[in-house]
RORO-242854 format. One line per 3 residues: number of its first residue (from 0); their letters; for each residue x, y, z of N, C-alpha, C. Coordinates in nm, 2 decimals. Atoms other than C-alpha are relative to their C-alpha. Example, Ala and Ser with C-alpha at 12.3 -4.5 7.8 and 13.67 -1.06 7.14 Angstrom:
0> as> 0.09:-0.12:0.00:1.23:-0.45:0.78:0.09:0.12:0.00  -0.09:-0.11:0.00:1.37:-0.11:0.71:-0.08:0.11:0.08 .
END
This chain:
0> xxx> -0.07:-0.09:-0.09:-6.10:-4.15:1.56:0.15:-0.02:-0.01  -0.07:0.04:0.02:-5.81:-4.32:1.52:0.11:0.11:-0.11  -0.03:-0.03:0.15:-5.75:-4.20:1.15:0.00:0.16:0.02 .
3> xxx> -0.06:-0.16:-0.04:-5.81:-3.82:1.27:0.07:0.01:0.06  -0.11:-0.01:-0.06:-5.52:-3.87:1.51:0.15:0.04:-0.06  -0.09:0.04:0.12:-5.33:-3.99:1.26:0.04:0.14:-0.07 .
6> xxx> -0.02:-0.10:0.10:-5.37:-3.69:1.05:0.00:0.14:0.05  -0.05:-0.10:-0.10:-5.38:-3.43:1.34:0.19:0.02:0.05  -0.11:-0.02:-0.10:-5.05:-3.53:1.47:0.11:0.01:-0.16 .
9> xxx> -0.07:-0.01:0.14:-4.92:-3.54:1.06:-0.01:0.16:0.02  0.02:-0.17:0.05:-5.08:-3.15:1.02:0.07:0.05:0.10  -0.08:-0.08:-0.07:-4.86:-3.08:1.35:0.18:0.00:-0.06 .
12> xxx> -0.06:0.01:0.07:-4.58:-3.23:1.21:0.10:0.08:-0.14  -0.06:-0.08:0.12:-4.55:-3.03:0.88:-0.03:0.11:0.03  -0.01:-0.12:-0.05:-4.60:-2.70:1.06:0.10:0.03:0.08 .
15> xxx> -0.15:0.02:-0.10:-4.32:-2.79:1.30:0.13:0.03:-0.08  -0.11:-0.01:0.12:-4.10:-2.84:0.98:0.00:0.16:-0.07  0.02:-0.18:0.07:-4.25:-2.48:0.83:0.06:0.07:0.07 .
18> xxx> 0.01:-0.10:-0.14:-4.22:-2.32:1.16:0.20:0.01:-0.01  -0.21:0.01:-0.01:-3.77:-2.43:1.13:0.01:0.08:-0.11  -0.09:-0.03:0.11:-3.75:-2.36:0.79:-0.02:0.16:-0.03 .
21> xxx> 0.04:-0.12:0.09:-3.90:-2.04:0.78:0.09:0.13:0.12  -0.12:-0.08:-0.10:-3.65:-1.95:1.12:0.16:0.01:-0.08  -0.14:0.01:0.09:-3.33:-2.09:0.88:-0.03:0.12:-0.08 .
24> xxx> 0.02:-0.06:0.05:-3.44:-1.86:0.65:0.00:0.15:0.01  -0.02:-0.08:-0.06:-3.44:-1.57:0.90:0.14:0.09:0.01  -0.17:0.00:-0.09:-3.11:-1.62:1.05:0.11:-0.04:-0.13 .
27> xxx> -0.05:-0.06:0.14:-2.98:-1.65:0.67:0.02:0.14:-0.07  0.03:-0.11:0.11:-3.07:-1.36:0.53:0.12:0.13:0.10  -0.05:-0.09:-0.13:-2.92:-1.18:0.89:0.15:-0.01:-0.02 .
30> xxx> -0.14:-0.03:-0.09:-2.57:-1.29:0.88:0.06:-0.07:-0.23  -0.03:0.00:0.15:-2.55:-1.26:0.41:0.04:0.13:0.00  -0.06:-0.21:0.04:-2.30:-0.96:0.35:0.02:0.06:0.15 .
33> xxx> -0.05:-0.07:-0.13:-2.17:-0.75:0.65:-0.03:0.13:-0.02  0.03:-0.14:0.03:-2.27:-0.44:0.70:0.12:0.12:0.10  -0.13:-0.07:-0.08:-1.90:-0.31:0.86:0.07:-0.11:0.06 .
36> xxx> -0.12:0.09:-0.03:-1.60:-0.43:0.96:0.12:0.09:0.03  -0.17:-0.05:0.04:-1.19:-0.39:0.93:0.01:-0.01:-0.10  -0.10:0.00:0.12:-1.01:-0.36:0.64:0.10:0.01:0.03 .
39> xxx> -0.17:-0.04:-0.03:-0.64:-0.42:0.64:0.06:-0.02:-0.07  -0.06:-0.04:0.09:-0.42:-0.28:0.44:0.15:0.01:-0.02  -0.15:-0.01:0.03:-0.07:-0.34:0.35:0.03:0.09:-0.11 .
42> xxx> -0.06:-0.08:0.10:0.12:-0.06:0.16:0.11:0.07:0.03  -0.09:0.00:0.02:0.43:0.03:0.09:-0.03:0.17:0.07  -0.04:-0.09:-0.07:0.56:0.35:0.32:-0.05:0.16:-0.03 .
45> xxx> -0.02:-0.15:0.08:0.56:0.63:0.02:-0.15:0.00:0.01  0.12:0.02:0.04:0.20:0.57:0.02:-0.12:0.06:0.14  0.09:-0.04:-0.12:0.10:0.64:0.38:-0.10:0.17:0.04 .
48> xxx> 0.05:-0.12:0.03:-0.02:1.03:0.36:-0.12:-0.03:-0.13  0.16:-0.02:0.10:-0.27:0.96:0.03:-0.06:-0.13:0.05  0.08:0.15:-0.03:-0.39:0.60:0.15:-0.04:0.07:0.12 .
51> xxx> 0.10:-0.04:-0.12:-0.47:0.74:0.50:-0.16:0.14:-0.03  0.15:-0.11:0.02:-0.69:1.01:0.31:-0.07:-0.08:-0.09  0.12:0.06:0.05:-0.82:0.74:0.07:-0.09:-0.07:0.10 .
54> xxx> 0.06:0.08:-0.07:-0.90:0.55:0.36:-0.16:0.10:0.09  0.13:-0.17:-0.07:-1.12:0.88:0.55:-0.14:-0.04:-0.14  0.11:0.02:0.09:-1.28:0.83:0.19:-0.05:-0.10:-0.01 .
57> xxx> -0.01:0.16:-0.01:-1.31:0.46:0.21:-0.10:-0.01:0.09  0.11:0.05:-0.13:-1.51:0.50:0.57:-0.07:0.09:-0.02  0.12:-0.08:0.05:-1.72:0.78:0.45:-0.15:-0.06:-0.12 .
60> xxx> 0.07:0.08:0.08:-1.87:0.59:0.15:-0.05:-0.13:0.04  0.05:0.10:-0.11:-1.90:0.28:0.38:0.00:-0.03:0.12  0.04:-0.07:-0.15:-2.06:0.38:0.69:0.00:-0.12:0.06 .
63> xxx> -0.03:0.12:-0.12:-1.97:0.09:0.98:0.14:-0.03:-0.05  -0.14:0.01:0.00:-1.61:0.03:0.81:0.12:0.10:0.04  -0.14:-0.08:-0.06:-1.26:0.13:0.95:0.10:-0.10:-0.10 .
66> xxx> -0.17:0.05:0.08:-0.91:0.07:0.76:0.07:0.01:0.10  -0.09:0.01:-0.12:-0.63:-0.05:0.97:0.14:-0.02:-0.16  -0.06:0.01:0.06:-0.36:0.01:0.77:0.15:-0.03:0.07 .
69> xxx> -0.13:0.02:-0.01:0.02:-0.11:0.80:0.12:0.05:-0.13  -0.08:-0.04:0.10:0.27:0.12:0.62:0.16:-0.05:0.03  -0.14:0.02:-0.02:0.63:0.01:0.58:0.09:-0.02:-0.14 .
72> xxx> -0.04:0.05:0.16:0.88:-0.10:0.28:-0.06:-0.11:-0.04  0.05:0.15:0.03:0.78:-0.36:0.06:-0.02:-0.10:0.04  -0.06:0.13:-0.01:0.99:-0.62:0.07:-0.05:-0.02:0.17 .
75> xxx> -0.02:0.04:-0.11:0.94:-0.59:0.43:-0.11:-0.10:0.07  0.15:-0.01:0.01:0.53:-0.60:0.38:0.01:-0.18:-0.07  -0.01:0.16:0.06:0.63:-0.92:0.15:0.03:-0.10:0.12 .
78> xxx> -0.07:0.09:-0.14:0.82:-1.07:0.43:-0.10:-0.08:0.04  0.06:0.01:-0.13:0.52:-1.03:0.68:-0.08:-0.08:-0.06  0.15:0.06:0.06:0.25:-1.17:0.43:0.07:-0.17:-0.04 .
81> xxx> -0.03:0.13:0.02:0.46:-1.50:0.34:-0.01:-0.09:0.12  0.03:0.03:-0.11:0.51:-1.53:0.69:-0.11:-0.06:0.08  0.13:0.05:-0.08:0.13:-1.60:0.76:-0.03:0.15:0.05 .
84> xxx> 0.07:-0.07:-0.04:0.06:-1.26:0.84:-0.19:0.05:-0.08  0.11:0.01:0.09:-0.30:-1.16:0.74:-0.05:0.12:-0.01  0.08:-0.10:0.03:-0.46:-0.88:0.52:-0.06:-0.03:-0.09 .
87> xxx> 0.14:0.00:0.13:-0.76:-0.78:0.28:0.08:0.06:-0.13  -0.07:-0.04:0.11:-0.50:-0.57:0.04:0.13:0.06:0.01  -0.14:-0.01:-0.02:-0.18:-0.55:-0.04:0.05:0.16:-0.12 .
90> xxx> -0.03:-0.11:0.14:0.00:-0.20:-0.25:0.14:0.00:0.01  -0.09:0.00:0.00:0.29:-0.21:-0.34:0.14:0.14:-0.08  -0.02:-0.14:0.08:0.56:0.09:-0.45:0.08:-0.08:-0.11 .
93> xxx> -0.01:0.04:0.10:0.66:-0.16:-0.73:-0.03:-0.12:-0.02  0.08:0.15:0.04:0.57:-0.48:-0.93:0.07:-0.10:0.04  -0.06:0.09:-0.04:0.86:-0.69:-0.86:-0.03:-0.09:0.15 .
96> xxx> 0.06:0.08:-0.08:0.73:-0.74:-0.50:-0.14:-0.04:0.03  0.10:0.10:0.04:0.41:-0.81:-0.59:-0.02:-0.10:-0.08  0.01:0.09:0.05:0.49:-1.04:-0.81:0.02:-0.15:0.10 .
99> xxx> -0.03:0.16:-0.10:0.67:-1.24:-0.52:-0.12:-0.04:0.08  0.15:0.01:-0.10:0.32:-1.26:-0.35:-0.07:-0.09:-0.11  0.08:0.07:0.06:0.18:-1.35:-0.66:0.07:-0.20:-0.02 .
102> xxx> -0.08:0.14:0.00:0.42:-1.64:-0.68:0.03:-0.11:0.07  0.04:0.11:-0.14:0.35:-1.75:-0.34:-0.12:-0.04:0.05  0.17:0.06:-0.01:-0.02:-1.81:-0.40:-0.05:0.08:0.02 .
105> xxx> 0.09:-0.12:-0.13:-0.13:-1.49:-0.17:-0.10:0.11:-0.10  0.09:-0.13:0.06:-0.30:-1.28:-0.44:-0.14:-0.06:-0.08  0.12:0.02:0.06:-0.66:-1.31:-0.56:-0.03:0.08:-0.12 .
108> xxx> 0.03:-0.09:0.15:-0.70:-1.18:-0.89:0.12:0.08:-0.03  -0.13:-0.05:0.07:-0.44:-1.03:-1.13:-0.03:0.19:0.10  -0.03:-0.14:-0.09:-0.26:-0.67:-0.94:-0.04:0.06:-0.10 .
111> xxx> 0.07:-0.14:0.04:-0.39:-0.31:-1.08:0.11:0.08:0.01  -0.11:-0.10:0.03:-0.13:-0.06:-1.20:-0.13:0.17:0.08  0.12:-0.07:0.01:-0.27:0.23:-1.02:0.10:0.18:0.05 .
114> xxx> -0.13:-0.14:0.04:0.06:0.53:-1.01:0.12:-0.07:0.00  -0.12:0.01:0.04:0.39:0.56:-1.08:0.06:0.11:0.11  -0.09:-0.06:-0.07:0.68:0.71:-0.90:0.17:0.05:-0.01 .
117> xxx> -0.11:-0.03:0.10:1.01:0.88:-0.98:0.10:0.06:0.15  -0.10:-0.06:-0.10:1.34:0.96:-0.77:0.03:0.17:0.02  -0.03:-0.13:-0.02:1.45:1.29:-0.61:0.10:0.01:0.13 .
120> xxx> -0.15:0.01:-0.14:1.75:1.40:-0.36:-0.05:0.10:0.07  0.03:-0.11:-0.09:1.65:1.58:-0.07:0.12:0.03:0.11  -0.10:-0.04:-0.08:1.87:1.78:0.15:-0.04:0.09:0.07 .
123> xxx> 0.09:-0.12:-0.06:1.85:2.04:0.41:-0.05:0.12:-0.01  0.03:-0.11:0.08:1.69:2.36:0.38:0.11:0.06:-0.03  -0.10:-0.07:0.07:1.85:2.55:0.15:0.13:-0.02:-0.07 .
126> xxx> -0.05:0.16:0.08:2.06:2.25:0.02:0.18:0.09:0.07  -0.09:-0.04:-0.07:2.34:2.38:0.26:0.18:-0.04:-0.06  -0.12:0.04:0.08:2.63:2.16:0.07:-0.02:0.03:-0.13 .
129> xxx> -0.05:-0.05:0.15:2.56:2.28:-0.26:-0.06:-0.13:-0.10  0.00:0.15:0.09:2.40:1.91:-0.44:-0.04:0.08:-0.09  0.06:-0.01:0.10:2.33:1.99:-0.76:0.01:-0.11:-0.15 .
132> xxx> 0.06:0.12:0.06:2.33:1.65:-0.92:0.00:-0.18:0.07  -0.06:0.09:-0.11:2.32:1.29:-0.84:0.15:-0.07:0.03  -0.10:-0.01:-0.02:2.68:1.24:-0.89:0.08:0.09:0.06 .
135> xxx> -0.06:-0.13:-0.13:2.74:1.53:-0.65:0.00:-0.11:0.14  0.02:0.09:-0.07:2.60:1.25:-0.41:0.15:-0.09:0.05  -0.07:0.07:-0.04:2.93:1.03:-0.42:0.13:0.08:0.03 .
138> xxx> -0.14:-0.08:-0.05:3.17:1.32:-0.33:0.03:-0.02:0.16  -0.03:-0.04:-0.11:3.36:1.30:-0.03:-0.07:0.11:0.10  0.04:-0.09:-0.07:3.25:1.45:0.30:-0.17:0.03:0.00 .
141> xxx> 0.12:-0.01:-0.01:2.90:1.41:0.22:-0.06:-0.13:0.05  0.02:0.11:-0.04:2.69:1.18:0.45:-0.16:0.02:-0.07  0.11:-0.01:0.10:2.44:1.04:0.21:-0.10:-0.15:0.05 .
144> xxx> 0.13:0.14:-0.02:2.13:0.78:0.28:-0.07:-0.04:-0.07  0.12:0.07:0.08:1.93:0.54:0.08:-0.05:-0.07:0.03  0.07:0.13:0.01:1.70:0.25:0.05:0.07:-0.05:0.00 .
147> xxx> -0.03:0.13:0.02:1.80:-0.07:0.10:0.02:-0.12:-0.09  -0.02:0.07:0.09:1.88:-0.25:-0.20:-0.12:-0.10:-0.08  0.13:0.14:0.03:1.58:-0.51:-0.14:-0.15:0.07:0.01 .
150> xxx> 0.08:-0.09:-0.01:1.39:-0.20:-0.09:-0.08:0.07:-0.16  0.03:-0.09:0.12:1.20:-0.03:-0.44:0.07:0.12:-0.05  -0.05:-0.13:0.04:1.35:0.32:-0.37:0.15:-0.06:-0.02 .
153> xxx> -0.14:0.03:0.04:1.67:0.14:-0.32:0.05:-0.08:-0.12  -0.07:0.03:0.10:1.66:-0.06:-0.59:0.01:0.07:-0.14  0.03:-0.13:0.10:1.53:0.23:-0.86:0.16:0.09:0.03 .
156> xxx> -0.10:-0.10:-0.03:1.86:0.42:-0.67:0.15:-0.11:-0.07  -0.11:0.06:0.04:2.11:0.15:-0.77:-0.02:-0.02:-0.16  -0.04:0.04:0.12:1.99:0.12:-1.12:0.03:0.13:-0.04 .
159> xxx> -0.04:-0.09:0.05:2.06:0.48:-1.14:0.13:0.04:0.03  -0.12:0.02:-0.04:2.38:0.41:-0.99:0.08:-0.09:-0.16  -0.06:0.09:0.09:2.45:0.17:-1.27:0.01:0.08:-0.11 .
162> xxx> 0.01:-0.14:0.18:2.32:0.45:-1.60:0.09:0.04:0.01  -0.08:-0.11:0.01:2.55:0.68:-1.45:0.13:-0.03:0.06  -0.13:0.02:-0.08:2.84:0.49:-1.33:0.04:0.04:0.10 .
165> xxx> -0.02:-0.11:-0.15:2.83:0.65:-1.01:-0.01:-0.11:0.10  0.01:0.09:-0.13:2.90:0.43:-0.67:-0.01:0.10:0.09  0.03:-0.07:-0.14:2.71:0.59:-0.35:0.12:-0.06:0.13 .
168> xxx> -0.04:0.03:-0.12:2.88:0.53:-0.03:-0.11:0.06:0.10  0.08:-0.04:-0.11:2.58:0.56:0.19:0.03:0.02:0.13  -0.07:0.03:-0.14:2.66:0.61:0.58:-0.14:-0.12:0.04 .
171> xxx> 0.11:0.10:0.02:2.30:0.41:0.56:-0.06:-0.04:-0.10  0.07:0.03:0.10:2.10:0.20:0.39:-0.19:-0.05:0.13  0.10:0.03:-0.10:1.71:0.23:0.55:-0.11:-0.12:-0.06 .
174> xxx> 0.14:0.12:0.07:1.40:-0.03:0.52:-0.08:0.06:-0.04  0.08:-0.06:0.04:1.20:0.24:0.41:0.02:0.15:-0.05  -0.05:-0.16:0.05:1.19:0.57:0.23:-0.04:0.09:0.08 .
177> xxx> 0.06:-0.17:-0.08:1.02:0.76:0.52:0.14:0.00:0.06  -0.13:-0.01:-0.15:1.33:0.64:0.75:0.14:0.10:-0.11  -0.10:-0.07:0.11:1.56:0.77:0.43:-0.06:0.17:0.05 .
180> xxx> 0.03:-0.16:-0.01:1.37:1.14:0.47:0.00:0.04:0.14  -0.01:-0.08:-0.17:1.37:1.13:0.85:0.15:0.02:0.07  -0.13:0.00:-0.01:1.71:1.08:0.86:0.07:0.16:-0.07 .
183> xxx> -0.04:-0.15:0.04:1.76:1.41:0.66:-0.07:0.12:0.08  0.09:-0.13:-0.09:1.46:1.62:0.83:0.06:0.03:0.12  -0.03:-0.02:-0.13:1.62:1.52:1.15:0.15:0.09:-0.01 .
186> xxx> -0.12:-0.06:0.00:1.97:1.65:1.06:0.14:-0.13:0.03  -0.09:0.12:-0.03:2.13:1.30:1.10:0.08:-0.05:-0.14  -0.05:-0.01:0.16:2.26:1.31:0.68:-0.04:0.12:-0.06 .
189> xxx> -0.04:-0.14:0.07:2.34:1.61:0.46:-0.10:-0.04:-0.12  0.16:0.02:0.11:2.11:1.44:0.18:-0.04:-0.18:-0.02  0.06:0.11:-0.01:1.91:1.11:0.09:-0.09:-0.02:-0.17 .
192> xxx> 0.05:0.02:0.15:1.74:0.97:-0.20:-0.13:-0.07:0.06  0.17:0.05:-0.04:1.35:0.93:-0.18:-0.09:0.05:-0.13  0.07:-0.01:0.14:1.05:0.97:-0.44:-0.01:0.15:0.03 .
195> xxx> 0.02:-0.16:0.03:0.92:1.33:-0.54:-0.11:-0.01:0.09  0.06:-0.04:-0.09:0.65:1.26:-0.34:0.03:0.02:0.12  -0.04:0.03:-0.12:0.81:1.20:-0.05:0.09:0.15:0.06 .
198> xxx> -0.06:-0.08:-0.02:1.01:1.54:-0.08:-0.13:0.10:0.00  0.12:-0.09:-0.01:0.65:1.70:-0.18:-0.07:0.03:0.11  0.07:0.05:-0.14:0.49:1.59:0.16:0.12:0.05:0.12 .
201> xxx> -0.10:0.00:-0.10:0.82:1.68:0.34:-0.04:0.17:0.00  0.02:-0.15:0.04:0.75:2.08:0.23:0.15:0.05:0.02  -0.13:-0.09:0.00:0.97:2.35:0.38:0.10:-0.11:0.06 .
204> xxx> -0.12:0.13:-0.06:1.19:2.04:0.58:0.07:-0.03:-0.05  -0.09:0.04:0.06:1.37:1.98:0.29:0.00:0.10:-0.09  0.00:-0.08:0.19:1.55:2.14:-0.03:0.00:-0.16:-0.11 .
207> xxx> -0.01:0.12:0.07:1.46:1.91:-0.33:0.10:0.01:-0.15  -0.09:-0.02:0.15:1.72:1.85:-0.65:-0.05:-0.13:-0.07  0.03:0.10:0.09:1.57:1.69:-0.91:0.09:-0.05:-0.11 .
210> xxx> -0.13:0.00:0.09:1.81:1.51:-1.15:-0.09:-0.12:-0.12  0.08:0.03:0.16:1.70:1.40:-1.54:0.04:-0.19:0.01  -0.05:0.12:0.02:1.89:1.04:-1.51:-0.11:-0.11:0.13 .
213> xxx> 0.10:0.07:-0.06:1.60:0.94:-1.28:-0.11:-0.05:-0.01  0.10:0.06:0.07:1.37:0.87:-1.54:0.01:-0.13:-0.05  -0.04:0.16:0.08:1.57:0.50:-1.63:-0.08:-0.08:0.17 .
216> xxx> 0.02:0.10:-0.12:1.43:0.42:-1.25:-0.12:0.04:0.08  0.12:-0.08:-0.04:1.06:0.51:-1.29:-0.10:-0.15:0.10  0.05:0.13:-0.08:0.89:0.25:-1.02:-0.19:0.03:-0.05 .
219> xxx> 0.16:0.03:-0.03:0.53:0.14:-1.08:-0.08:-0.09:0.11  0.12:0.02:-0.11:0.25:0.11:-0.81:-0.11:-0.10:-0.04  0.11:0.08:0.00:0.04:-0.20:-0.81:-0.10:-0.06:0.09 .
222> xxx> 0.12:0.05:-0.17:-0.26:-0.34:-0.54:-0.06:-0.10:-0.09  0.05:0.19:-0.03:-0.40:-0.69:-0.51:-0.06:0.00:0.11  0.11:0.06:-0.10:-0.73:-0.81:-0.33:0.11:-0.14:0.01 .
225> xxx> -0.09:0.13:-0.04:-0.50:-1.11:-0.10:-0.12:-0.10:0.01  0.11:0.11:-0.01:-0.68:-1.42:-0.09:-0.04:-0.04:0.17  0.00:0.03:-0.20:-0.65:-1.42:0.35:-0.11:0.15:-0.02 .
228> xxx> 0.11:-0.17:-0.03:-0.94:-1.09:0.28:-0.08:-0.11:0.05  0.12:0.09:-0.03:-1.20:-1.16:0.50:-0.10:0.05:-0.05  0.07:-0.04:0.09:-1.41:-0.97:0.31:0.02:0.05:-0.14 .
231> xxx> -0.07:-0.05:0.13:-1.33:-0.98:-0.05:-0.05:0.11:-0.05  0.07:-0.10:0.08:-1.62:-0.78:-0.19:0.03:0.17:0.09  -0.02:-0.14:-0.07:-1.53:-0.47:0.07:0.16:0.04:-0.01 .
234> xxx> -0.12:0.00:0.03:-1.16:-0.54:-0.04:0.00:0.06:-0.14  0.01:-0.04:0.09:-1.24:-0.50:-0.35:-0.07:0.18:-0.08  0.02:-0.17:-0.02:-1.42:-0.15:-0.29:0.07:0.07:0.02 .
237> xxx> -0.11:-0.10:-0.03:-1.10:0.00:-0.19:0.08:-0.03:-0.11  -0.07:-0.01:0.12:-0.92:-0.12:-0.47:-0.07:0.09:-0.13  0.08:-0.12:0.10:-1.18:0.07:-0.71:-0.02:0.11:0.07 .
240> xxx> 0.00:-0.09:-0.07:-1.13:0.33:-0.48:0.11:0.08:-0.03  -0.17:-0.08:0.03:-0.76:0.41:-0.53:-0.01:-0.03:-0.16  0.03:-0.07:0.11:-0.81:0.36:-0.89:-0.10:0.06:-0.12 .
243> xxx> 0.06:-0.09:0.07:-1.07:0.54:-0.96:-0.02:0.16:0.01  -0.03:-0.16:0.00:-1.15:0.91:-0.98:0.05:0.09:0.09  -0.08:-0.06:-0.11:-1.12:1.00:-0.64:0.12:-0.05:0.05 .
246> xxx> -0.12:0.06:-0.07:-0.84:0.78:-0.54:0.08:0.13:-0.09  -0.13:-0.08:0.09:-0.63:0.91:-0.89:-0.01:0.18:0.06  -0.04:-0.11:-0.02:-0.69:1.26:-0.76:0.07:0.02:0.09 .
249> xxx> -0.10:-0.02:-0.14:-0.58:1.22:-0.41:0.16:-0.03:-0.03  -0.12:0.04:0.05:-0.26:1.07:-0.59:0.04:0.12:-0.06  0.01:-0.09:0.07:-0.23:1.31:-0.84:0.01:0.08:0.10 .
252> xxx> -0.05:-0.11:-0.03:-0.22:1.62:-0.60:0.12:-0.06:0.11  -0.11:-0.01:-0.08:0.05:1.45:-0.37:0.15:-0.06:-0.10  -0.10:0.00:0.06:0.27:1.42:-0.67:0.07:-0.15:-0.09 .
255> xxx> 0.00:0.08:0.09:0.20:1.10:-0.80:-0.01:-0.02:-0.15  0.05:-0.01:0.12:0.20:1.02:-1.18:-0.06:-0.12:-0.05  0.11:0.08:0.06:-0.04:0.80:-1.39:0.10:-0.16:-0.02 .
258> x> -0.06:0.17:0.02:0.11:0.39:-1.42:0.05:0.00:-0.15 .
END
């Protein structure tokens, strides 16, 4: 009697143990992979009109996800991410400040060239002062605005300051290229220097003068999965998002060109 006790209170024993392991096993499988979330997205300013439609694409293809995006200048976007701020991907409207990310540990896997970008002078309709080049820019009497030096457009605008020997006198210098075009749409500067997309997306609001000496200050677009992603593998789906077929198109019709 004894000895069946023995082996009654064993056979409860290793059913007790089954009975856990086969609950672990449950409540594993339940909380492997997410099935929705955030995404957060750092990208550089010029970028906010095609990224808010990649992103539409982004939460169509993965049904429970939202993108929270933060558009601003770079440098500014570098700032915030050295700082401790925290996102899933970073884009930038050139390499230089993704490099400083990469150099401050923050990037997971090598950046992705994924467009390019080229300068253009926008003015008000009907180009009211007459620009017809960018050395028209440093004439007297014209109040002219650019990027910020530590800014991409601004620094693309100063090496074409340097080709052409030309010194701007800006009445400003903004943190970003939208604040550069709002500053002309509004009527608050006679012209400004921003990308071609940025004059494409502006429509009738602006007149655009394209000038040939803005090919020495052609910026390229790179994106990095950050290593603060809390979901890398859904980070990673928006980066093969923007360069892949549909991303490159949505780029491509707002005036982007290929990296």
């Amino acid at each position: 009697m004894a000895r069946f006790h023995r082996l009654l209170v064993a056979l409860l024993a290793v059913l007790v143990l089954a009975g856990c392991g086969s609950g672990g096993n449950t409540n594993s499988s339940a909380t492997t992979g997410t099935s929705g979330g955030t995404l957060t997205v750092f990208a550089a300013a010029s970028l906010k009109k095609t990224f808010t439609d990649i992103g539409e694409e982004f939460k169509t293809d993965n049904p429970g996800w939202t993108v929270d995006f933060n558009f601003a200048g770079s440098s500014d976007l570098v700032t915030q991410l050295t700082q401790g701020a925290k996102a899933d991907v970073f884009a930038s409207a050139d390499t230089k400040n993704m490099d400083k990310l990469g150099k401050a540990g923050l990037l997971s896997g090598d950046p992705v060239n994924f467009a390019a970008n080229t300068l253009v002078i926008v003015t008000s309709p009907g180009n009211p002062k007459g620009i017809t080049s960018f050395a028209d820019l440093a004439k007297p009497g014209l109040d002219v605005v650019v990027c910020a030096p530590q800014v991409p457009c601004g620094s693309a605008t100063e090496k074409v300051e340097q080709a052409m020997k030309v010194t701007l006198n800006p009445v400003s210098e903004e943190s970003s290229v939208t604040d550069v075009l709002t500053k002309v749409t509004s009527g608050q500067a006679d012209a400004g220097v921003v990308y071609v997309t940025d004059g494409i997306g502006a429509g009738d609001k602006v007149a655009t003068v394209e000038f040939p000496e803005s090919s020495v200050a052609i910026n390229t677009y790179p994106i990095a999965v950050l290593k603060t992603a809390a979901d890398a593998e859904a980070a990673k789906k928006f980066v093969a998002l923007v360069t892949g077929e549909a991303g490159q198109e949505i780029l491509d019709k707002a005036g982007f060109a290929k990296p």
